[in-house]
C-alpha positions in Angstrom: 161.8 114.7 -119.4 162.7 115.0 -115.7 161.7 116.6 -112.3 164.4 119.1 -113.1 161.8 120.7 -114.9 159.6 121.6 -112.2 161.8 121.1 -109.8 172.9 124.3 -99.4 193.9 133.9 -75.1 191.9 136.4 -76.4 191.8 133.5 -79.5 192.6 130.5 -77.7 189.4 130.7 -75.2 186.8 131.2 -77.8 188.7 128.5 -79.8 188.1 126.4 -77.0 184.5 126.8 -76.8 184.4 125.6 -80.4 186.1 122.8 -80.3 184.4 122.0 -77.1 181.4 121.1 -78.5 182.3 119.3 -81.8 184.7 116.9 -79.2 182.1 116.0 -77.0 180.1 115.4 -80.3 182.9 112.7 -81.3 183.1 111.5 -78.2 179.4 110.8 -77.8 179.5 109.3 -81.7 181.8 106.4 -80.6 180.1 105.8 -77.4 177.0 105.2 -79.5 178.5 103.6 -82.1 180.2 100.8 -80.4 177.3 100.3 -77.8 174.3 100.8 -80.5 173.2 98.3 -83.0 170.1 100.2 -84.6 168.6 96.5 -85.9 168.3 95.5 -82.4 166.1 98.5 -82.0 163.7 98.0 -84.9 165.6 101.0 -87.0 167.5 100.5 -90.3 171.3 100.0 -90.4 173.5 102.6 -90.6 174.6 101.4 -94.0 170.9 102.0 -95.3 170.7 105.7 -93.9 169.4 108.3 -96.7 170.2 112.1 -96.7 169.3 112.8 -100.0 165.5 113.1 -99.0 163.3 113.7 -95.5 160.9 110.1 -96.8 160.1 108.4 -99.3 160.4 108.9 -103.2 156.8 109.8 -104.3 154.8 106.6 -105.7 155.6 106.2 -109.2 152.0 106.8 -110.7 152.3 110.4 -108.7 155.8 111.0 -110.4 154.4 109.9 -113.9 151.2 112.2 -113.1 153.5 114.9 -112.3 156.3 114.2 -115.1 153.3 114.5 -117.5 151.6 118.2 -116.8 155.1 119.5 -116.6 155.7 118.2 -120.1 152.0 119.0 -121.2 152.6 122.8 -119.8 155.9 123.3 -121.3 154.5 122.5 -124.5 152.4 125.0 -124.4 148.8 122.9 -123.1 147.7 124.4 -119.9 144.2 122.5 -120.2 146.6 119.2 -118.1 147.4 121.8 -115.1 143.7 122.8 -114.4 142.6 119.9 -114.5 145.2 118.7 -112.0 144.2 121.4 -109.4 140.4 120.8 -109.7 140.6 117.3 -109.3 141.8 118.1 -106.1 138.1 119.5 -104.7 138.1 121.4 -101.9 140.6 119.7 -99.8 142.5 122.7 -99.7 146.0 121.4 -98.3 145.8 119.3 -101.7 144.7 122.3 -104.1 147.5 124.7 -102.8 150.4 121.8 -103.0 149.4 121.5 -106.4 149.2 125.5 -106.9 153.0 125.2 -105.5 153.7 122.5 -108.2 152.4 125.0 -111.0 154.3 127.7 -109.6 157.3 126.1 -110.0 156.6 125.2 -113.4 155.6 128.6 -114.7 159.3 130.0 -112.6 160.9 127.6 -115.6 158.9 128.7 -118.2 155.4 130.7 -118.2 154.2 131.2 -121.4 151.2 128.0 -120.7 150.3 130.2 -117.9 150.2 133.2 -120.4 147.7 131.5 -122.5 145.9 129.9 -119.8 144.9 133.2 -118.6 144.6 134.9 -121.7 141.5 131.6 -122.3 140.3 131.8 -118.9 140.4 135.5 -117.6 137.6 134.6 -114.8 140.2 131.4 -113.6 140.4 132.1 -109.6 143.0 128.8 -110.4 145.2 130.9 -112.9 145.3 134.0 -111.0 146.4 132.2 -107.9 149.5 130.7 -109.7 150.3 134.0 -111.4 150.3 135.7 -108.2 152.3 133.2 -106.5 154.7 133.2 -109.3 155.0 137.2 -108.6 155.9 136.0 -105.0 158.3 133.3 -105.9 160.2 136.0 -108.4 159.9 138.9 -105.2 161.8 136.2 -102.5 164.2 135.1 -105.5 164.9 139.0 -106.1 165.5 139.8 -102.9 168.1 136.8 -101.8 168.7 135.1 -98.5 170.0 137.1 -95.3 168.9 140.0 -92.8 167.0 142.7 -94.4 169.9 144.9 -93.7 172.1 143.0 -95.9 170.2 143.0 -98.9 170.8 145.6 -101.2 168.8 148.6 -101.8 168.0 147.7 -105.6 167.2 144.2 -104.7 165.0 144.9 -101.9 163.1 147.4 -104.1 162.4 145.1 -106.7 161.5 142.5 -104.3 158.4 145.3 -102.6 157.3 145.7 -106.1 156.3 142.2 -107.1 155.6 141.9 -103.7 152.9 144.4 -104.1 152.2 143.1 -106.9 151.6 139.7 -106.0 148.9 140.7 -103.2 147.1 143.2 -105.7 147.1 140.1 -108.0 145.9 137.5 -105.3 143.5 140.3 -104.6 141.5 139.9 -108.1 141.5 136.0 -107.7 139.7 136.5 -104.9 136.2 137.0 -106.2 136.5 135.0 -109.0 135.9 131.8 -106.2 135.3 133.1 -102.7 135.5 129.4 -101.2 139.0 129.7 -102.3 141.4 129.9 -99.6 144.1 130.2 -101.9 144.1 133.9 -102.9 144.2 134.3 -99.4 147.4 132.5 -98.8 149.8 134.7 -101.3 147.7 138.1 -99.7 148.8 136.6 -96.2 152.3 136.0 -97.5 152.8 139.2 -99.4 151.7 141.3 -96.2 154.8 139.7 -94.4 156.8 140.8 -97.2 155.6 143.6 -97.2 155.8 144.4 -93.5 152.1 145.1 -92.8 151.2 146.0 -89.3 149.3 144.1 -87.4 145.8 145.4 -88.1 146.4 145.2 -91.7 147.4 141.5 -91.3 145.0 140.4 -89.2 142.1 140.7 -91.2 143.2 138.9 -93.8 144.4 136.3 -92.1 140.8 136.0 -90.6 139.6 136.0 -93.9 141.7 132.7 -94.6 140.7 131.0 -92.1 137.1 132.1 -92.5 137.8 129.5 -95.6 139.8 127.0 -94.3 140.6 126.9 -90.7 143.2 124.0 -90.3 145.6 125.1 -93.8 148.8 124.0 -93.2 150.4 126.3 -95.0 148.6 129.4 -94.5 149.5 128.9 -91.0 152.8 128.4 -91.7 152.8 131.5 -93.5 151.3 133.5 -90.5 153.2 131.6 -88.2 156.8 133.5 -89.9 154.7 136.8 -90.0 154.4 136.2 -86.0 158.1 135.8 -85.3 160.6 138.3 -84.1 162.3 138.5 -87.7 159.1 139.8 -89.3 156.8 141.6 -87.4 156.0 139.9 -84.1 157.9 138.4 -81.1 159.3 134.8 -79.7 156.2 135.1 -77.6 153.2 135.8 -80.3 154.7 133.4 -82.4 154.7 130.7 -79.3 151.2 131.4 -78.6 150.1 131.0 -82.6 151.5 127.8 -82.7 150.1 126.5 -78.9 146.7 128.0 -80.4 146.9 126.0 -83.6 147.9 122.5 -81.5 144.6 122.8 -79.6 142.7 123.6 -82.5 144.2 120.6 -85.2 141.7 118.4 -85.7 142.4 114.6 -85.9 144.2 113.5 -89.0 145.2 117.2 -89.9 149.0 118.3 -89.9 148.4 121.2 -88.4 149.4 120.7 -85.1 153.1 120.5 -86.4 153.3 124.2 -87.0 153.9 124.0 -83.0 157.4 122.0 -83.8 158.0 124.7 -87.0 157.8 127.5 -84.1 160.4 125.5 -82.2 162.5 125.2 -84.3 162.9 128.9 -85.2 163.0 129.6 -81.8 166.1 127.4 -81.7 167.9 128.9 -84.7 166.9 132.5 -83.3 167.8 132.3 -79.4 169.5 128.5 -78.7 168.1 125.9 -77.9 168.3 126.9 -74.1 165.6 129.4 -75.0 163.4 126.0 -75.8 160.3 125.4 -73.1 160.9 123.1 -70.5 157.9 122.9 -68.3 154.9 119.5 -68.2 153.4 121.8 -70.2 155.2 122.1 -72.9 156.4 118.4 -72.8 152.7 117.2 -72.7 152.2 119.7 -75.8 155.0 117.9 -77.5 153.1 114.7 -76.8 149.7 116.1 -77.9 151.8 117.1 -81.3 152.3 113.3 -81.7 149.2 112.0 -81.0 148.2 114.4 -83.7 150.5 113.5 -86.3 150.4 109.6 -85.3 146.3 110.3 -86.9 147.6 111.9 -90.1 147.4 110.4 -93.7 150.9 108.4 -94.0 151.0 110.3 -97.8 150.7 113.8 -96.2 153.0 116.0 -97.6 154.1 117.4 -94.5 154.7 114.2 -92.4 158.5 113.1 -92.8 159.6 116.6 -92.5 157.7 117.2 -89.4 158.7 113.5 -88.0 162.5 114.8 -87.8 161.4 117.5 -85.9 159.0 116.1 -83.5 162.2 113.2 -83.2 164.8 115.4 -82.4 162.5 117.9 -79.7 161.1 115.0 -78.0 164.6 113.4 -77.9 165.9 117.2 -76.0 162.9 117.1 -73.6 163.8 113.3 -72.3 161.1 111.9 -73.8 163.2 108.7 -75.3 160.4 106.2 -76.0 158.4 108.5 -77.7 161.7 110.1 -79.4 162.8 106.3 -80.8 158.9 105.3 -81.7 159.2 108.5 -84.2 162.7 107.4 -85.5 161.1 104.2 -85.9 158.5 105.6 -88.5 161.2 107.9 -90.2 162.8 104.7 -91.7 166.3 105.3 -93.0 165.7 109.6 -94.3 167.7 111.7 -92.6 167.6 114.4 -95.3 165.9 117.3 -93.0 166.4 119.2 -90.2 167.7 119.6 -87.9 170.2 117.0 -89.2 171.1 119.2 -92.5 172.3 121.8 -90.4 175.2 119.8 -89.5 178.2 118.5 -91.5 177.6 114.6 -91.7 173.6 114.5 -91.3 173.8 110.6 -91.7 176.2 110.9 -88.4 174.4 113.4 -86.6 170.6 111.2 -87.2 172.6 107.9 -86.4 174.1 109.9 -83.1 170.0 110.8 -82.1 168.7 107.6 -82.9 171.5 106.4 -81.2 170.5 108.5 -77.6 167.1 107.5 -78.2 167.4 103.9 -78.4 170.1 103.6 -75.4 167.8 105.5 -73.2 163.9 104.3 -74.2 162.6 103.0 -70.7 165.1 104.3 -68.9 163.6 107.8 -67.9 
């Protein structure tokens, strides 16, 4: 059994300002290309460059661990999948990445989860997955795109499991207050929801009350802040500059900053990107950060293609190559997805990076 259980004139001047761009992105390829050996730089060869995945392939024992409660669940034995979660304690990151895990088990089949509630009614653990699964089903109802684009009957099914979802998180709750995890799918399902701002903030205070570095509950809060949901460039900007100087050392958190970045770039250009010391030396403060986290964190590759490519934009090149250096040969993220060739358009970063390192 495999992961695919659990687990895209008036014509010819704009014409020109479209090719523009994707020319002087050739032009810059050779350049690099014939004057960039990436060996001589301490980075893989090009012929070794991965886009399939942002790191690593998890360690096999982790796979096998995985492989085997998927297979356990689907069989019908959710006694594998609590176990699982609990072992993780109360290092909350852990617990909800595995929460996540079982989510995406029960979206292929549920009945386990079924049972497992129907055994353990009073399971903070169960409840949490069944009201993520209610917010998994409410984003896959209502689709990608704009709200305005999404149609009326979607949308409307995707408020009701959306409601559904926080009134479930909302009885998990009690059932383990030290829990953050409740809180997480309540903070999520008042974005969906479109909850103002003194409905949010509470429980969002109420998260953090339990865990005050979560990675992903921030990252939750950090898309209800932006100006597609119900904030603004600016309160999004100053949530993630809040959560930099409050990461503590070894904790991920202080890459929501380069998560707020980079929706800032897909939302207003990349011109609309800060360029002052300040928010260089909070780019470098981001690194110092994640140069102190746990090599296994989850969140680490995906961040380190960030961090690379922002650093790289603010003319930080040693500090841009040193964080191609730890990415290794992945080049399956962003922002390298987002273009046609992401093998071409890491190699053409890299490539900046390495040619200018101790020049600026």
């Amino acid at each position: 059994m495999t992961l695919l259980i659990l687990l895209v004139l008036s014509v010819a001047v704009p014409l020109g300002w479209r090719i523009a761009p994707a020319l002087n992105r050739t032009v810059r390829a050779r350049w690099i290309r014939a004057r960039f050996d990436p060996v001589a730089h301490g980075l893989p060869p090009r012929e070794a460059l991965d886009a399939r995945r942002a790191g690593p392939q998890l360690p096999v024992h982790r796979a096998k661990e995985i492989e085997a409660i998927a297979h356990d669940a689907l069989q019908g034995d959710w006694r594998s999948a609590a176990a699982f979660v609990a072992a993780a304690g109360e290092d909350w990151d852990e617990r909800w990445a595995r929460i996540e895990l079982l989510q995406e088990i029960a979206a292929h089949r549920d009945a386990w989860l079924e049972d497992w509630l129907r055994a353990r009614p009073d399971s903070c653990t169960a409840t949490t997955v069944q009201a993520q699964l209610l917010l998994h089903r409410a984003w896959e109802a209502r689709g990608d795109g704009s709200g305005q684009s999404v149609p009326a009957n979607r949308m409307a099914r995707f408020l009701v499991l959306a409601k559904a979802a926080l009134e479930t998180a909302q009885q998990a709750a009690p059932l383990a207050p030290e829990d953050p995890g409740p809180w997480v799918v309540m903070v999520t399902a008042a974005r969906a929801l479109r909850h103002d701002h003194e409905e949010f903030v509470p429980l969002w205070d109420q998260l953090v009350l339990r865990a005050p570095h979560h990675y992903l509950g921030h990252r939750q809060a950090l898309e209800y802040w932006c100006a597609k949901w119900a904030g603004s460039h600016r309160l999004m900007m100053a949530f993630a500059e809040d959560a930099v100087r409050r990461a503590p050392a070894g904790s991920p958190l202080a890459g929501i900053y380069l998560d707020a970045l980079n929706e800032l770039a897909q939302r207003a250009g990349r011109s609309a990107l800060p360029s002052s010391a300040a928010a260089r030396e909070l780019l470098a403060q981001v690194a110092r950060s994640l140069g102190q986290a746990r090599e296994g964190d989850r969140q680490l590759p995906r961040l380190r293609h960030l961090l690379a490519s922002f650093l790289l934009q603010a003319g930080s090149h040693d500090a841009a190559l040193e964080q191609f250096r730890l990415i290794g040969p992945w080049c399956g993220a962003e922002p390298w997805t987002r273009e046609r060739d992401p093998a071409a358009a890491f190699d053409l970063a890299r490539g900046r990076a390495a040619t200018r390192a101790s020049r600026t």
